[in-house]
Every structure is written in structure tokens, then in C-alpha cells.
N, C-alpha and C positions, 0 to 999 in steps of 0.2 A: 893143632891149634896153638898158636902163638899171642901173647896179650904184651902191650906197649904203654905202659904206666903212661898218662896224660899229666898228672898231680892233684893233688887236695882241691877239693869245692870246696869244704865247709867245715866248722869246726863250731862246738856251742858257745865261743866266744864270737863270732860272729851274726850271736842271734840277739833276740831281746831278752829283758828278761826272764819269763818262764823257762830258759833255756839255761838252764844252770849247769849242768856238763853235758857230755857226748852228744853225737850227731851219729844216729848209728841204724841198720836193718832198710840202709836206699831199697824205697820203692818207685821207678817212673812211672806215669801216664802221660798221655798225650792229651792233654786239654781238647776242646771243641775248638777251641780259638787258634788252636797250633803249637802254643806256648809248653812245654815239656814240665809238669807237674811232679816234683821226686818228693814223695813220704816220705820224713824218715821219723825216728824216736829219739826225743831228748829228755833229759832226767830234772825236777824241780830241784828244787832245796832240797824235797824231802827222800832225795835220788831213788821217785819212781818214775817209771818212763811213761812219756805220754805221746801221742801222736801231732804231728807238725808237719809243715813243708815248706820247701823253696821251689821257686818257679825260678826254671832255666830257659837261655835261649836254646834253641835248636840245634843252630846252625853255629853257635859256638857255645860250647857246653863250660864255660869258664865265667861266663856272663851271671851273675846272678840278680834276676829281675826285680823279684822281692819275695818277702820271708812274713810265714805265719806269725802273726803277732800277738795271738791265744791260741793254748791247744785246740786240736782239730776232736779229741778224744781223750777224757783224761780216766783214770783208774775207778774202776767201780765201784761198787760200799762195800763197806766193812762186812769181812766174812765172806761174798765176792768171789769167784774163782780168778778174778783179775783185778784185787783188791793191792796187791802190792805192784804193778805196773803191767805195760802193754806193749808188745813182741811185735811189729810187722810180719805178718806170712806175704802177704800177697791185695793188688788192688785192684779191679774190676769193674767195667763199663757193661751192667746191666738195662737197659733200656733207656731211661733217662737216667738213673740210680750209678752211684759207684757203690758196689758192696767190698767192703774191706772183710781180708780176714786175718785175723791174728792170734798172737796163744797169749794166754793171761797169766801171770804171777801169783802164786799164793803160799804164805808160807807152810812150813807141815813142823811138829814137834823133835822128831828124829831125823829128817832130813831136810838138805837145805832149801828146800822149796819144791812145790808139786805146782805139775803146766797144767792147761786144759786150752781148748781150741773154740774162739767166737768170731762172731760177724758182728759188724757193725755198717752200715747204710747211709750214705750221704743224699739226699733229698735233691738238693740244691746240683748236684750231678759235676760241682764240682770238688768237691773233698774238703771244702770251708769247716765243717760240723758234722761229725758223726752220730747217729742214735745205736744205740745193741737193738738187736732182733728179740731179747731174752736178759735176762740178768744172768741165767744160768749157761754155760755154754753147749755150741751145739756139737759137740765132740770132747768125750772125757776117759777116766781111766775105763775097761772093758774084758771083758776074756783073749784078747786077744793082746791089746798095750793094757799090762798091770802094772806100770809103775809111774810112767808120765809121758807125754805128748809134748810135741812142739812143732813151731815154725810151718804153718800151711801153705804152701802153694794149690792154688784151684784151677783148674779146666774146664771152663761152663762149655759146653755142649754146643755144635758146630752146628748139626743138624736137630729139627725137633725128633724131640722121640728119644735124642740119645741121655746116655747118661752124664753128669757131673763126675769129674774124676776129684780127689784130692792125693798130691804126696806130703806126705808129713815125716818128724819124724816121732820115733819110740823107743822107748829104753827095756831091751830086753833082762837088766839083772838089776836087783834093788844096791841098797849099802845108804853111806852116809856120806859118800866120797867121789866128787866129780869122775873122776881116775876109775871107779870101779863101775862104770857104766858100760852096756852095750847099747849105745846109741845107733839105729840104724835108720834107713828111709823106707820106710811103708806106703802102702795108700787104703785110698777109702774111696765107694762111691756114691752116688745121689740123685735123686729122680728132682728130686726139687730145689736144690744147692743149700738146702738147712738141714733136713734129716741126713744123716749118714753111715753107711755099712761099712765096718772095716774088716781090710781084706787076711788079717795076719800074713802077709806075705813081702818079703824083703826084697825091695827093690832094690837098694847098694848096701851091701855088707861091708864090713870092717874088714882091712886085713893089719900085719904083723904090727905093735906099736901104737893104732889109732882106737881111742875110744870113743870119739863119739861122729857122727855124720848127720849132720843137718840142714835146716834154710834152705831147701832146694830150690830151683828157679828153671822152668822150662822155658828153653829160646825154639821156636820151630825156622828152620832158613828153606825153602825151598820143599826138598823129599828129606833133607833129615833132620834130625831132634839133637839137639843138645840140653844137659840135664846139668846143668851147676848145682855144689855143692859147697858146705863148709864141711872141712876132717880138722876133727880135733886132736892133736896127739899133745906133746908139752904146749905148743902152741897151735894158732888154725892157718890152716892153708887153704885153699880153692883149688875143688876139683873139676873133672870133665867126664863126662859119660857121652854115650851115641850106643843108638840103635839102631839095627836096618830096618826096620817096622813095628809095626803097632803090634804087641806081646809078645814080641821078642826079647830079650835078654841085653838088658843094661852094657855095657862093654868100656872101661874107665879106658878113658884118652891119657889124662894126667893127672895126677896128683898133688902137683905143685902148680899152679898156672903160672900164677905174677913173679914168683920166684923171688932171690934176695932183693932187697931196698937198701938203698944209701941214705934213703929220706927218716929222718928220727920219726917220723908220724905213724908209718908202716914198715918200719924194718925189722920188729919183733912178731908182726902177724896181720893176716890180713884175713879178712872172713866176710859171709852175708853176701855175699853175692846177689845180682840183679843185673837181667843181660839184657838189652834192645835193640834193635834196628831203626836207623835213624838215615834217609834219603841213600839206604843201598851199603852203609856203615854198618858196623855189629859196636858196641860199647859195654863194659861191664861196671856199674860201681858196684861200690864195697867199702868195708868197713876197714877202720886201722887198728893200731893197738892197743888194749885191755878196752877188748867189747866196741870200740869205736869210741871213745873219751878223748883222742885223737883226732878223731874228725871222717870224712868220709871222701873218700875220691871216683876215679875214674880211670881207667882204662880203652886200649880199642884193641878191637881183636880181629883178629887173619887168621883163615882158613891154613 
């Protein structure tokens, strides 16, 4: 697989004001109307992240139609598992409903903040306003993730009857120190897309150098699966996984996707991944450097 930098959509200087820095955790959807919906998170003043978005055109992804002019979901109360800001995992067309899921912020005394994993629900079916399911979230630490959670991607159920998947990720070793994490991607699953089982089992392991693996994003093309990733090592890169079928064993394509940049927005790191299919096109955006405070872009990608 091969990806072809497109350039920067967006930056939170090109938002309003609520949008005090980064533009960061692109999520698309495809509107009812056609219009290309990308979530992403921008930070207040008070640099916690909130949920927002821009509408793209389609058929030229450089268009920008127009831009959330309040947050869509802002940080929850005090004490809160998502009281200090709010992570994009993933966004989905339930019925009429878009159910978002995301991992929440909070801080912890000895280390630099503990995640946990919620849902929030837009009504209105188009992602204008979020409500929580709960104050409390529906996926926290566990016997299985003891240290902290992140970044949900969901798979609601194809046919009735089946299960809800989620890949997440979880840190299998404690400390106080980004660096001393084993960040891995896990999953969990679900009868009902709120209650959830987790499975302790590592879907993409770390190898030599990388500490952490997260933000997965599943793309389905056809008969195969592709599994984007962020790896964190000094800095983050975008990975690739494929499998030949369903419980078979993850198999990393690349470790680098986008590779070096010339452009100062992404040439220290690119991360967050988000893949789609666009009239027979594949696209990835993604974040730029330190967390996406850079801004956020785009990519396309060939087989």
C-alpha cells in the first residue's frame, strides 16, 4: 500500500473562535445529503478538547463548505472521567442516531492522566449536538486493561444477532512516563453497543523501539480489511495491518505509511489515522505535529 500526501485541510486557525488551537483525531461521515462530515477535536483556551467539525465537498476534498461554530460536545463535570477533554475514537450511523465514541481525559495524582472509553449520541442524526449515554463511561480500567484505555474504533453488527466489536487501545505496564508504556490494540465485544466485554487479547503488539499503538481505524475494500494505526516511538507514525479473514492474525503491511514530509505541518509526525472510500477512491486523513496543533490533512492511497 502506498499513500500520496494531498496537503493540510484545516488548521484551528481557520476556525472560530472556540477553536483555540489544534485541529486534530479526523473523523468522516457521509452526511444523508452527500456532503462529507469530518469530526475532528479542537482545544479552548482552556486547552481541553472538544468535539467540532467541517463539512467537505466530496468530490473535492480541499473545499471547505463550512465549519462548526459551537462545540458539537464539550468536557464533562468536574470529577467526570472526561472532565479534562475529549479524544475521537470513532462515528456512526445508527438508525436515525449518530452514536460517537470517544475516550475521555482525567487527570490521576501520580501519573499524567487516566483514559476511559464513552458514547455520546446525536439526535438530530446529524452530529450538530451530542448528549452522553451516562456521565459515567461505558468501558473503564478492568482485570484485563489495569492501567488505562484509549481511542475506540466500533463495528455495529452486520447482521441481527451478531455481536458489536470494539478495537481499542491499553497500556499493559504502569509508571509515570509516556516512554514506559506498553501500549497495545485490544478489543472488546457487545450485544447491545453500550455494555461491553473485554477480550485481554492483543490484536497489534509493539515491536523493537515502539511504545505505544493506538487510534485504530478499520477500512473494509472488497474481501480484505485494512487496520490503520498510530505507533508511537520518539515520534508517531501510521501503520498498516491486513488479514486474510475474520480471526485470523493481524499481519503489519508497514510501519511508516506517509513517510518523510517536506511540509513544516507534518514533517516531525503524523498520526490518528482515518480511512474512507470515496466513488471507488481510498483517502486517509490524519493528524500533523504535536498531536495535531498543526492542523490536519489528507492523503490517498493505492493498492
Amino acid at each position: 500500500m502506498q499513500a500520496l500526501r494531498l496537503g493540510k485541510l484545516f488548521s484551528a486557525e481557520d476556525g472560530p473562535d472556540w477553536m483555540h488551537s489544534h485541529a486534530t483525531y479526523p473523523t468522516p461521515l457521509i452526511l444523508e445529503d452527500g456532503t462529507l462530515r469530518l469530526f475532528l477535536v479542537s482545544r479552548g483556551a482552556d486547552n481541553l478538547g472538544r468535539v467540532g467539525w467541517i463539512d467537505l465537498d466530496p468530490t473535492d476534498l480541499s473545499n471547505v463548505l463550512q465549519i462548526s461554530d459551537r462545540a458539537a460536545l464539550e468536557p464533562g463535570a468536574l470529577g467526570a472521567f472526561d472532565d479534562r477533554g475529549i479524544a475521537i475514537g470513532s462515528v456512526h450511523r445508527i438508525g436515525r442516531e449518530l452514536w460517537l465514541y470517544y475516550m475521555g481525559w482525567n487527570k490521576a495524582a501520580d501519573v499524567p492522566f487516566r483514559n476511559a472509553i464513552g458514547l455520546a449520541i446525536s439526535r438530530d442524526g446529524r452530529g450538530d449536538c451530542f448528549e452522553r449515554v451516562s456521565e459515567g463511561p461505558i468501558l473503564d480500567r478492568n482485570r484485563f486493561d489495569p492501567f488505562t484505555l484509549s481511542y475506540p474504533f466500533v463495528v455495529p453488527p452486520v447482521r441481527a444477532g451478531d455481536d458489536w466489536l470494539m478495537y481499542y487501545g491499553t497500556n499493559r505496564a504502569g509508571g509515570d512516563r509516556e516512554e514506559t508504556m506498553q501500549h497495545e490494540l485490544t478489543f472488546a465485544r457487545s450485544r447491545d453497543g453500550i455494555d461491553w466485554g473485554p477480550s485481554g487479547e492483543t490484536v497489534i503488539g509493539l515491536k523493537p523501539g515502539e511504545f505505544g499503538i493506538s487510534r485504530p481505524w478499520l477500512l473494509t475494500q472488497e474481501a480484505q480489511e485494512l487496520l490503520f494505526f498510530s505507533i508511537r516511538r520518539s515520534q508517531y507514525a501510521i501503520g498498516v495491518a491486513t488479514r486474510s479473514a475474520v480471526g485470523q492474525p493481524w499481519q503489519r503491511l508497514t510501519s511508516d505509511l506517509l513517510g518523510s514530509s517536506a511540509d513544516t505541518w507534518d514533517n516531525a509526525a503524523n498520526c490518528y489515522p482515518a480511512a474512507i472510500t470515496l466513488a471507488g477512491r481510498h483517502f486517509l486523513f490524519y493528524s500533523g505535529n504535536q498531536y495535531g496543533k498543526t492542523g490536519l490533512g489528507v492523503a490517498s492511497l493505492t493498492d
